[in-house]
N, C-alpha and C positions, 0 to 999 in steps of 0.2 A: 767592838766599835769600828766603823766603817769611817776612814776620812778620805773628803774627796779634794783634790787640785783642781781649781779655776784659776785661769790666767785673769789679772787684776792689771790695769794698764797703770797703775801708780807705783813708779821707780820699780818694776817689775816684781815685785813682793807678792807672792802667791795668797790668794782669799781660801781657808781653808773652811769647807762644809763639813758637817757631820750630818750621818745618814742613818737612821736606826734599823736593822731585817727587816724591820716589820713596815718600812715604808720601802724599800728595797724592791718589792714586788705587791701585786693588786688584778682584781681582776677587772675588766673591762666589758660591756655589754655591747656587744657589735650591733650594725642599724638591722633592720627586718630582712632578710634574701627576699630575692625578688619573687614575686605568687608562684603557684604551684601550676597553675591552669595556667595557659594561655587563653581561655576562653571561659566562660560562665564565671560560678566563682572556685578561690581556691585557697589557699593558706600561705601565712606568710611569717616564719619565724626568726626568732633572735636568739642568739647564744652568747656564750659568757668564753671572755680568752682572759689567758693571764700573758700580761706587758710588765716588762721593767720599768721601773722610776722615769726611763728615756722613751719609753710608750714603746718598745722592743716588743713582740709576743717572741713568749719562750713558753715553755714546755710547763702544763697544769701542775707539775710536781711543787716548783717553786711557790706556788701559792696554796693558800691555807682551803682545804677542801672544803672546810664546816661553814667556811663565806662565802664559798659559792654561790652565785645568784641563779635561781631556777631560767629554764627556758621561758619563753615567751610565745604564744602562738595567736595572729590575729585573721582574722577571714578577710581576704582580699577580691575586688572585681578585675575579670578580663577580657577582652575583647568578647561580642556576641558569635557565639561559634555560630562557622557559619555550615550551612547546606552539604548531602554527599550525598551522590549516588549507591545504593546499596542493590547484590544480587543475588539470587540461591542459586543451586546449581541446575544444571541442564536434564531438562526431562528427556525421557526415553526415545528413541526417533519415533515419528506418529506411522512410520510404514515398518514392515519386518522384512521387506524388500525393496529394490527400486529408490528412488526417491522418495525422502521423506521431510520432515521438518521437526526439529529441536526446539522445546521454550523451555524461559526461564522468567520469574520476576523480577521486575525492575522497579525500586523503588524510593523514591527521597526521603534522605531522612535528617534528624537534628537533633542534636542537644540544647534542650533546654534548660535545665538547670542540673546542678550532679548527681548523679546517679538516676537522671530520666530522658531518656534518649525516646523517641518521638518520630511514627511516621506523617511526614507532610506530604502536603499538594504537589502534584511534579512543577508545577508551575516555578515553586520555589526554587528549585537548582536552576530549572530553565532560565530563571532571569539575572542568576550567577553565572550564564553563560557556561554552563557543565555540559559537557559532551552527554547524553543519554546513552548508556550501553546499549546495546543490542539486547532485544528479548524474543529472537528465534535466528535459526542457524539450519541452512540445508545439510542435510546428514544422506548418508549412501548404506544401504544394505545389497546384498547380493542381490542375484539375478533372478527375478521377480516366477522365472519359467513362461508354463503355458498361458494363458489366460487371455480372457475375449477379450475384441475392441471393436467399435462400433460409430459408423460415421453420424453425422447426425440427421435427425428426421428431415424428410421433404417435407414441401407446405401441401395442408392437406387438398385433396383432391376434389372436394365438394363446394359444391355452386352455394350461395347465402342460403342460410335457413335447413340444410340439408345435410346429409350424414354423408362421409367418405372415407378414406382410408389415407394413409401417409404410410411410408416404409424409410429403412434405412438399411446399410450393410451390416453383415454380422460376419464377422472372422475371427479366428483363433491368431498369436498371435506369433506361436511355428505351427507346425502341421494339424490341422483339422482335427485329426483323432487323437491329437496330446491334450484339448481341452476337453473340462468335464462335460459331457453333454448334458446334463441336469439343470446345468447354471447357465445356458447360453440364453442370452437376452431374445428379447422377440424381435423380429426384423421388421413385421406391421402392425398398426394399430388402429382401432375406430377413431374417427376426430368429425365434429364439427364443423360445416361451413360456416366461414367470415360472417359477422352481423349483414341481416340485408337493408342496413343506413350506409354502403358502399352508392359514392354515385361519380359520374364523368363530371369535372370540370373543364370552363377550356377562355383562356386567355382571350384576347382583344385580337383582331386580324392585323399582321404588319402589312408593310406597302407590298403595292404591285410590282410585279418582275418584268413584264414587258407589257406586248401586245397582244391581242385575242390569238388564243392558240398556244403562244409560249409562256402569257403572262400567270403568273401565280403567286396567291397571297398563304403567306403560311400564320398558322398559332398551336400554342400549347395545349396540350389535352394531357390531366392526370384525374385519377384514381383517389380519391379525398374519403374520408369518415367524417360521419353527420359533426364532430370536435374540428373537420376542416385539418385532419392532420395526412400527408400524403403517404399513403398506401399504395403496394407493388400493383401493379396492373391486371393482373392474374385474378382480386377480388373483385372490379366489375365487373360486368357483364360486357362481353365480346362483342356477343351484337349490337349493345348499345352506345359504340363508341361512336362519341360523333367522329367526324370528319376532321383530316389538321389542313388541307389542302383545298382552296378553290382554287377556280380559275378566273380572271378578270381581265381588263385594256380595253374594252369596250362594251357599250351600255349590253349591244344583243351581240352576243357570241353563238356560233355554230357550235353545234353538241361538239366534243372531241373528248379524246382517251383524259382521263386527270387522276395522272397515280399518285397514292396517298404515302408516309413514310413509310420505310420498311419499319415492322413491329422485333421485339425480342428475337434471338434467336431461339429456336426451341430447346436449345441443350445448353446446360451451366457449364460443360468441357466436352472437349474434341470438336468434331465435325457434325453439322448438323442441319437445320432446312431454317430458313427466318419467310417470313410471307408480309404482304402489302396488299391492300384493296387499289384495285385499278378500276375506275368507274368511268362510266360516259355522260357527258356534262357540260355544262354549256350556259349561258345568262340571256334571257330574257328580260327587257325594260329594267334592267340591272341587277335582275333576283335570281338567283342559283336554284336550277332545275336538276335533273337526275331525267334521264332519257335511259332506255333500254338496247342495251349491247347492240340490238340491230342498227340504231340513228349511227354507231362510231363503226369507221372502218377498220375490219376484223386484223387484216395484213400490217397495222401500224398499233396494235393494242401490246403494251407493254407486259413484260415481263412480273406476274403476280407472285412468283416464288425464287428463291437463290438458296447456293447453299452456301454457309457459315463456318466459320471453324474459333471456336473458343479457346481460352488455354486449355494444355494438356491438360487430362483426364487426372488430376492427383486429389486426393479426399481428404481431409483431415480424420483421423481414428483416436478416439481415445479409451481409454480402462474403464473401468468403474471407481467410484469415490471410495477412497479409503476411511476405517473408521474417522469421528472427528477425534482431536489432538486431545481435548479435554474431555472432562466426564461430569465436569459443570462449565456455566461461563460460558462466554466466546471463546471457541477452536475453530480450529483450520481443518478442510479437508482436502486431500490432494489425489492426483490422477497424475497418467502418463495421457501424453498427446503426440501420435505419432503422423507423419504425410507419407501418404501412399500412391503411387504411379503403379496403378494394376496391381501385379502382386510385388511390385518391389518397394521395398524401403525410401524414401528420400531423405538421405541426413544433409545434402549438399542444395543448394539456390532456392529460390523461392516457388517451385512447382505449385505449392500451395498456395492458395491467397490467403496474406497474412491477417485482413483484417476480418476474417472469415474462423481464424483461428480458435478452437473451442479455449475456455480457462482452463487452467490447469490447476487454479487453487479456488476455494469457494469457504464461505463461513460459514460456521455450524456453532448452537445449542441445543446440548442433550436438554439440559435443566439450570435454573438461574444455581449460583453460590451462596453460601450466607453471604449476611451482610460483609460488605470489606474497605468499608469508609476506612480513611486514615484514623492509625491506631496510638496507641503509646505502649512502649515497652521498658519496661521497670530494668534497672540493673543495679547489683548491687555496688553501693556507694564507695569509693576508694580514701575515702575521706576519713582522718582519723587524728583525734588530740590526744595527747601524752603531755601529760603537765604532774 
Protein backbone atom coordinates (compact mmCIF):
# COMPACT_ATOMS: atom_id res chain seq x y z
CA UNK A 1 0.00 0.00 0.00
CA UNK A 2 1.10 3.26 -1.30
CA UNK A 3 0.32 6.38 0.90
CA UNK A 4 0.73 9.74 -0.41
CA UNK A 5 1.17 13.46 1.65
CA UNK A 6 -0.85 16.35 0.50
CA UNK A 7 -0.43 19.47 2.18
CA UNK A 8 -4.02 20.44 3.75
CA UNK A 9 -4.16 24.18 4.74
CA UNK A 10 -6.35 23.30 8.01
CA UNK A 11 -4.05 23.73 11.25
CA UNK A 12 -1.57 22.14 8.94
CA UNK A 13 -2.60 18.34 9.49
CA UNK A 14 -1.45 16.36 6.50
CA UNK A 15 -4.60 14.88 3.97
CA UNK A 16 -3.33 11.30 3.60
CA UNK A 17 -4.26 9.58 -0.03
CA UNK A 18 -4.00 6.06 -0.62
CA UNK A 19 -2.88 4.88 -4.11
CA UNK A 20 -3.38 1.33 -5.37
CA UNK A 21 -0.10 -0.22 -8.23
CA UNK A 22 -2.57 -0.68 -10.33
CA UNK A 23 -3.67 3.14 -10.55
CA UNK A 24 -0.03 3.98 -9.97
CA UNK A 25 0.65 3.77 -13.89
CA UNK A 26 -1.83 3.61 -17.28
CA UNK A 27 -1.29 3.94 -20.60
CA UNK A 28 -2.18 7.06 -22.45
CA UNK A 29 -3.04 7.35 -26.44
CA UNK A 30 -1.10 10.24 -27.68
CA UNK A 31 -3.08 12.84 -30.58
CA UNK A 32 -2.43 11.61 -34.46
CA UNK A 33 1.49 12.81 -35.69
CA UNK A 34 1.38 15.02 -38.13
CA UNK A 35 0.66 13.21 -42.21
CA UNK A 36 3.07 11.52 -43.70
CA UNK A 37 2.94 13.50 -47.12
CA UNK A 38 3.35 16.86 -47.44
CA UNK A 39 1.41 16.73 -50.51
CA UNK A 40 -1.51 14.36 -52.00
CA UNK A 41 -2.47 12.09 -49.44
CA UNK A 42 -0.69 10.22 -46.51
CA UNK A 43 -1.12 8.65 -43.06
CA UNK A 44 -1.26 9.79 -39.87
CA UNK A 45 -0.85 7.75 -36.73
CA UNK A 46 -1.32 7.45 -32.93
CA UNK A 47 0.33 5.49 -30.31
CA UNK A 48 -0.04 4.44 -26.74
CA UNK A 49 2.73 5.79 -23.92
CA UNK A 50 2.70 4.80 -20.41
CA UNK A 51 2.37 8.21 -17.70
CA UNK A 52 2.38 7.96 -13.99
CA UNK A 53 -0.80 8.93 -11.83
CA UNK A 54 0.99 12.75 -12.50
CA UNK A 55 0.57 12.18 -16.46
CA UNK A 56 4.73 11.65 -16.22
CA UNK A 57 5.59 9.15 -19.27
CA UNK A 58 7.93 6.72 -18.00
CA UNK A 59 9.22 3.75 -19.38
CA UNK A 60 6.36 0.72 -21.09
CA UNK A 61 7.81 -1.62 -18.52
CA UNK A 62 5.69 0.01 -15.51
CA UNK A 63 2.51 -0.64 -17.36
CA UNK A 64 0.78 -3.73 -17.89
CA UNK A 65 1.60 -4.97 -21.63
CA UNK A 66 -1.83 -7.24 -22.07
CA UNK A 67 -3.75 -3.29 -21.85
CA UNK A 68 -1.83 -2.02 -24.26
CA UNK A 69 -4.03 -0.18 -26.63
CA UNK A 70 -3.25 -1.09 -30.45
CA UNK A 71 -1.86 1.62 -32.76
CA UNK A 72 -4.04 3.74 -34.84
CA UNK A 73 -3.66 4.55 -38.42
CA UNK A 74 -5.85 7.21 -40.34
CA UNK A 75 -5.42 8.57 -44.03
CA UNK A 76 -4.75 12.14 -44.04
CA UNK A 77 -4.79 15.11 -47.08
CA UNK A 78 -1.78 17.59 -48.00
CA UNK A 79 -1.05 20.20 -49.85
CA UNK A 80 -1.66 19.63 -53.90
CA UNK A 81 2.04 18.57 -54.79
CA UNK A 82 2.95 20.83 -56.83
CA UNK A 83 4.96 20.83 -60.62
CA UNK A 84 8.93 19.75 -61.42
CA UNK A 85 11.01 19.84 -64.01
CA UNK A 86 12.36 16.39 -64.89
CA UNK A 87 15.50 15.29 -67.17
CA UNK A 88 17.33 12.19 -68.84
CA UNK A 89 20.66 12.47 -69.60
CA UNK A 90 22.59 13.89 -72.45
CA UNK A 91 22.72 12.29 -75.77
CA UNK A 92 25.84 11.64 -77.64
CA UNK A 93 27.47 14.86 -79.31
CA UNK A 94 25.48 15.09 -82.98
CA UNK A 95 29.22 15.63 -84.56
CA UNK A 96 32.38 13.09 -84.06
CA UNK A 97 34.27 16.21 -84.76
CA UNK A 98 34.32 20.08 -84.66
CA UNK A 99 31.36 21.38 -83.25
CA UNK A 100 28.53 19.59 -82.21
CA UNK A 101 25.25 19.70 -80.13
CA UNK A 102 24.14 17.50 -77.00
CA UNK A 103 20.19 16.99 -76.14
CA UNK A 104 18.34 15.82 -73.66
CA UNK A 105 14.50 15.55 -72.56
CA UNK A 106 13.04 18.01 -70.66
CA UNK A 107 9.90 17.43 -69.15
CA UNK A 108 6.95 18.38 -66.38
CA UNK A 109 5.99 16.30 -64.20
CA UNK A 110 3.37 15.71 -61.11
CA UNK A 111 2.15 13.72 -58.46
CA UNK A 112 -1.03 13.01 -58.53
CA UNK A 113 -2.24 10.94 -56.04
CA UNK A 114 0.40 8.05 -54.24
CA UNK A 115 1.99 6.06 -56.03
CA UNK A 116 1.05 7.89 -59.59
CA UNK A 117 3.46 10.32 -60.81
CA UNK A 118 2.27 11.80 -64.10
CA UNK A 119 3.85 13.65 -67.10
CA UNK A 120 2.14 17.22 -67.66
CA UNK A 121 1.91 19.95 -70.10
CA UNK A 122 5.21 22.20 -69.90
CA UNK A 123 2.79 24.89 -69.45
CA UNK A 124 2.28 23.63 -66.09
CA UNK A 125 5.75 24.41 -64.40
CA UNK A 126 5.86 27.37 -66.57
CA UNK A 127 3.20 29.05 -64.79
CA UNK A 128 4.85 28.02 -61.39
CA UNK A 129 7.53 30.17 -62.67
CA UNK A 130 10.20 26.98 -62.95
CA UNK A 131 13.19 27.86 -64.53
CA UNK A 132 12.97 25.20 -67.82
CA UNK A 133 16.51 23.35 -67.99
CA UNK A 134 18.22 23.43 -70.82
CA UNK A 135 17.54 20.55 -73.57
CA UNK A 136 20.82 20.97 -75.75
CA UNK A 137 24.35 22.00 -74.98
CA UNK A 138 27.28 22.67 -77.57
CA UNK A 139 29.86 19.91 -77.13
CA UNK A 140 33.47 19.96 -78.95
CA UNK A 141 35.15 16.96 -80.64
CA UNK A 142 38.63 16.97 -82.01
CA UNK A 143 39.83 18.37 -85.19
CA UNK A 144 37.41 17.73 -87.88
CA UNK A 145 40.92 17.39 -90.42
CA UNK A 146 40.53 17.79 -94.34
CA UNK A 147 37.34 18.48 -95.61
CA UNK A 148 35.61 20.71 -98.42
CA UNK A 149 33.84 24.13 -97.85
CA UNK A 150 32.15 25.80 -100.17
CA UNK A 151 30.90 29.51 -100.80
CA UNK A 152 27.52 29.88 -101.72
CA UNK A 153 25.88 29.88 -105.23
CA UNK A 154 25.71 33.12 -107.37
CA UNK A 155 22.26 34.12 -108.89
CA UNK A 156 21.85 32.28 -111.69
CA UNK A 157 22.84 33.61 -114.90
CA UNK A 158 19.82 33.41 -117.27
CA UNK A 159 17.51 35.94 -118.63
CA UNK A 160 13.36 34.90 -117.69
CA UNK A 161 12.13 31.91 -119.23
CA UNK A 162 15.64 30.48 -119.95
CA UNK A 163 18.41 28.05 -118.86
CA UNK A 164 21.82 29.24 -117.23
CA UNK A 165 24.34 28.29 -115.08
CA UNK A 166 25.27 29.59 -111.31
CA UNK A 167 28.72 28.55 -109.70
CA UNK A 168 30.31 28.71 -106.49
CA UNK A 169 33.89 28.10 -104.86
CA UNK A 170 35.02 24.80 -103.97
CA UNK A 171 38.15 24.43 -101.43
CA UNK A 172 39.62 21.88 -99.41
CA UNK A 173 39.83 23.06 -96.06
CA UNK A 174 44.13 22.63 -95.77
CA UNK A 175 45.76 21.51 -98.68
CA UNK A 176 43.92 20.54 -101.88
CA UNK A 177 45.23 17.01 -102.15
CA UNK A 178 44.36 16.17 -98.27
CA UNK A 179 40.63 16.22 -99.40
CA UNK A 180 38.89 13.15 -100.83
CA UNK A 181 38.54 13.95 -104.23
CA UNK A 182 35.50 11.66 -104.66
CA UNK A 183 33.41 13.68 -102.32
CA UNK A 184 34.14 17.31 -103.65
CA UNK A 185 30.96 19.03 -104.29
CA UNK A 186 30.20 20.56 -107.74
CA UNK A 187 31.38 24.22 -108.12
CA UNK A 188 28.34 24.70 -111.08
CA UNK A 189 25.04 23.90 -111.79
CA UNK A 190 22.13 24.20 -114.58
CA UNK A 191 19.44 26.76 -112.98
CA UNK A 192 16.50 28.37 -114.35
CA UNK A 193 15.83 31.95 -115.28
CA UNK A 194 13.59 34.15 -112.91
CA UNK A 195 9.67 33.92 -113.91
CA UNK A 196 9.27 36.30 -116.96
CA UNK A 197 6.13 38.35 -114.46
CA UNK A 198 9.66 40.47 -113.72
CA UNK A 199 8.62 44.07 -114.70
CA UNK A 200 10.26 48.06 -114.09
CA UNK A 201 8.29 50.07 -111.69
CA UNK A 202 8.93 53.64 -111.11
CA UNK A 203 7.64 56.23 -108.75
CA UNK A 204 6.04 59.79 -109.28
CA UNK A 205 8.63 62.54 -110.61
CA UNK A 206 9.98 64.86 -107.64
CA UNK A 207 10.63 68.77 -108.21
CA UNK A 208 12.82 70.45 -110.48
CA UNK A 209 16.43 71.33 -109.66
CA UNK A 210 16.89 74.30 -111.59
CA UNK A 211 16.87 75.88 -115.10
CA UNK A 212 16.95 74.28 -118.63
CA UNK A 213 20.20 72.79 -118.96
CA UNK A 214 20.97 72.26 -115.05
CA UNK A 215 17.36 71.54 -114.08
CA UNK A 216 16.51 67.91 -113.19
CA UNK A 217 13.77 65.81 -111.86
CA UNK A 218 14.65 62.55 -110.40
CA UNK A 219 12.17 59.04 -109.41
CA UNK A 220 12.55 55.62 -108.38
CA UNK A 221 12.70 52.81 -110.56
CA UNK A 222 12.77 49.02 -109.08
CA UNK A 223 12.34 45.51 -110.21
CA UNK A 224 8.87 44.21 -108.78
CA UNK A 225 7.20 40.41 -109.36
CA UNK A 226 3.62 40.15 -110.84
CA UNK A 227 2.95 39.67 -106.15
CA UNK A 228 4.42 43.59 -106.37
CA UNK A 229 7.22 42.06 -104.07
CA UNK A 230 10.72 43.96 -104.79
CA UNK A 231 13.22 41.98 -106.50
CA UNK A 232 17.14 42.54 -107.22
CA UNK A 233 17.64 44.41 -110.52
CA UNK A 234 19.60 41.80 -112.32
CA UNK A 235 15.91 39.90 -112.93
CA UNK A 236 14.48 42.70 -115.32
CA UNK A 237 15.32 43.34 -118.31
CA UNK A 238 18.42 45.90 -118.79
CA UNK A 239 17.20 47.33 -121.81
CA UNK A 240 13.90 47.96 -120.50
CA UNK A 241 14.73 50.09 -117.66
CA UNK A 242 13.13 53.17 -117.97
CA UNK A 243 14.71 56.31 -117.24
CA UNK A 244 15.16 57.72 -113.32
CA UNK A 245 16.43 61.16 -114.83
CA UNK A 246 14.76 64.13 -116.89
CA UNK A 247 15.55 67.18 -117.68
CA UNK A 248 13.20 70.20 -117.12
CA UNK A 249 12.87 74.61 -116.07
CA UNK A 250 11.53 75.31 -119.18
CA UNK A 251 8.55 74.36 -121.32
CA UNK A 252 11.22 73.76 -124.77
CA UNK A 253 14.59 72.91 -123.79
CA UNK A 254 17.65 72.53 -125.99
CA UNK A 255 18.80 68.75 -126.53
CA UNK A 256 21.67 68.48 -123.93
CA UNK A 257 23.84 65.64 -122.14
CA UNK A 258 21.18 64.11 -119.17
CA UNK A 259 23.17 61.42 -117.24
CA UNK A 260 21.03 58.87 -115.64
CA UNK A 261 22.26 57.30 -112.01
CA UNK A 262 25.14 55.47 -111.72
CA UNK A 263 23.72 51.37 -111.66
CA UNK A 264 25.28 48.58 -109.30
CA UNK A 265 28.62 48.13 -109.28
CA UNK A 266 29.58 45.12 -111.28
CA UNK A 267 31.39 43.22 -108.47
CA UNK A 268 30.01 42.04 -104.71
CA UNK A 269 34.05 42.65 -103.51
CA UNK A 270 37.18 44.41 -104.45
CA UNK A 271 37.53 46.69 -107.43
CA UNK A 272 35.37 46.86 -110.15
CA UNK A 273 33.55 49.05 -113.21
CA UNK A 274 29.67 50.55 -112.13
CA UNK A 275 28.11 52.19 -115.59
CA UNK A 276 25.26 54.89 -116.17
CA UNK A 277 23.22 55.73 -119.36
CA UNK A 278 24.25 59.32 -120.43
CA UNK A 279 21.53 60.36 -123.11
CA UNK A 280 20.81 63.50 -125.27
CA UNK A 281 17.53 65.17 -124.36
CA UNK A 282 15.83 67.87 -124.22
CA UNK A 283 11.76 69.11 -123.94
CA UNK A 284 9.71 70.12 -126.53
CA UNK A 285 6.06 71.98 -125.55
CA UNK A 286 7.06 70.31 -122.31
CA UNK A 287 7.30 66.59 -123.54
CA UNK A 288 10.59 64.69 -123.13
CA UNK A 289 12.26 63.86 -126.34
CA UNK A 290 15.48 61.70 -126.82
CA UNK A 291 17.64 63.25 -129.76
CA UNK A 292 20.57 61.28 -131.19
CA UNK A 293 24.30 61.80 -129.72
CA UNK A 294 24.97 64.13 -132.84
CA UNK A 295 22.03 67.10 -131.61
CA UNK A 296 24.54 67.07 -127.84
CA UNK A 297 27.87 68.46 -127.99
CA UNK A 298 30.49 65.49 -128.02
CA UNK A 299 33.27 67.57 -125.83
CA UNK A 300 30.76 68.10 -122.82
CA UNK A 301 29.24 64.45 -122.79
CA UNK A 302 29.61 62.95 -119.38
CA UNK A 303 31.44 60.19 -118.06
CA UNK A 304 29.13 56.77 -118.89
CA UNK A 305 31.54 54.53 -116.83
CA UNK A 306 33.72 54.70 -113.28
CA UNK A 307 35.49 52.33 -111.42
CA UNK A 308 34.33 51.08 -107.95
CA UNK A 309 35.75 49.51 -105.19
CA UNK A 310 33.45 47.27 -102.89
CA UNK A 311 34.50 45.64 -99.45
CA UNK A 312 37.38 43.49 -99.55
CA UNK A 313 37.10 40.41 -101.43
CA UNK A 314 36.22 37.84 -98.04
CA UNK A 315 33.46 34.92 -98.76
CA UNK A 316 31.76 33.23 -96.33
CA UNK A 317 32.64 29.00 -96.66
CA UNK A 318 30.92 26.46 -95.10
CA UNK A 319 31.01 22.40 -94.56
CA UNK A 320 28.46 20.16 -95.33
CA UNK A 321 25.48 19.42 -92.88
CA UNK A 322 26.21 16.99 -90.44
CA UNK A 323 24.12 13.95 -89.83
CA UNK A 324 20.51 15.18 -88.01
CA UNK A 325 20.79 14.97 -84.06
CA UNK A 326 17.88 12.48 -84.12
CA UNK A 327 16.65 9.39 -85.86
CA UNK A 328 13.14 10.44 -85.32
CA UNK A 329 11.28 13.73 -84.43
CA UNK A 330 12.76 17.14 -84.84
CA UNK A 331 16.90 17.31 -84.79
CA UNK A 332 19.35 19.64 -85.59
CA UNK A 333 21.83 19.76 -88.08
CA UNK A 334 24.96 21.55 -87.87
CA UNK A 335 27.90 22.86 -90.06
CA UNK A 336 31.15 25.00 -89.62
CA UNK A 337 31.10 28.55 -91.28
CA UNK A 338 34.23 29.87 -91.97
CA UNK A 339 35.14 33.88 -93.79
CA UNK A 340 37.82 33.84 -96.07
CA UNK A 341 40.12 36.85 -97.54
CA UNK A 342 41.65 34.91 -100.71
CA UNK A 343 43.35 32.04 -99.23
CA UNK A 344 43.49 33.25 -95.69
CA UNK A 345 41.46 32.61 -92.79
CA UNK A 346 39.50 35.45 -91.10
CA UNK A 347 38.91 34.81 -87.36
CA UNK A 348 39.33 38.70 -86.49
CA UNK A 349 36.58 41.89 -87.81
CA UNK A 350 33.94 41.70 -89.93
CA UNK A 351 35.75 41.25 -93.51
CA UNK A 352 32.66 39.32 -94.01
CA UNK A 353 29.19 40.77 -94.35
CA UNK A 354 27.58 39.58 -91.47
CA UNK A 355 24.06 39.55 -92.70
CA UNK A 356 25.10 37.55 -95.63
CA UNK A 357 26.36 35.03 -93.16
CA UNK A 358 25.29 31.23 -94.14
CA UNK A 359 23.45 29.25 -90.88
CA UNK A 360 25.20 27.33 -89.13
CA UNK A 361 22.37 25.12 -87.65
CA UNK A 362 19.20 24.07 -89.66
CA UNK A 363 16.26 21.44 -88.55
CA UNK A 364 15.99 18.07 -89.64
CA UNK A 365 13.34 15.04 -89.75
CA UNK A 366 14.40 11.65 -90.63
CA UNK A 367 10.89 10.27 -89.60
CA UNK A 368 7.77 11.33 -87.16
CA UNK A 369 8.27 9.31 -83.42
CA UNK A 370 5.59 7.42 -81.85
CA UNK A 371 3.07 9.01 -80.42
CA UNK A 372 4.52 11.09 -77.20
CA UNK A 373 1.47 12.89 -75.67
CA UNK A 374 1.84 13.40 -71.95
CA UNK A 375 2.01 10.12 -70.26
CA UNK A 376 1.53 8.64 -66.54
CA UNK A 377 3.96 6.62 -64.91
CA UNK A 378 3.03 4.07 -62.29
CA UNK A 379 5.39 3.79 -59.13
CA UNK A 380 5.29 1.62 -56.72
CA UNK A 381 3.24 2.90 -53.64
CA UNK A 382 5.13 3.67 -50.31
CA UNK A 383 2.19 3.56 -48.45
CA UNK A 384 1.55 0.89 -45.94
CA UNK A 385 -0.76 -0.11 -42.65
CA UNK A 386 0.30 -2.27 -39.87
CA UNK A 387 -2.41 -2.58 -37.42
Amino acid sequence: MIVLRVPFLSNDVPLQRRVSPADMYRWKVSAHAPCSSTCTAGLSSSFAMCVRYDGTEVDDMYCDSLTRPEPTHEFCSGKECPPRWETSGWSQCSRTCGEGLQYRTVRCWKMLSPGLDSSVYDSLCLSHDLHRPANRKPCFGQSCGPQWEVSEWTECSARCGSQGLRTREVRCSTDRRMCNQTSQPADREECEGPPCDRRWTVSDWGPCSGACGDGRMLRTVTCRSSEGLVMSEEQCDQLLRPLTVYPCGDRDCAPHWVEQEWQQCNVTCGRGLRRRRVVCAGLERGTFREFPDSRCDPDKKPESTSSCFQRPCSKWFSTSWSQCSKTCGSGVQVREVKCYQGEELVTRGNNCYPLLKPETRQNCKIQDCPADAPGTKLQPSKLSINV
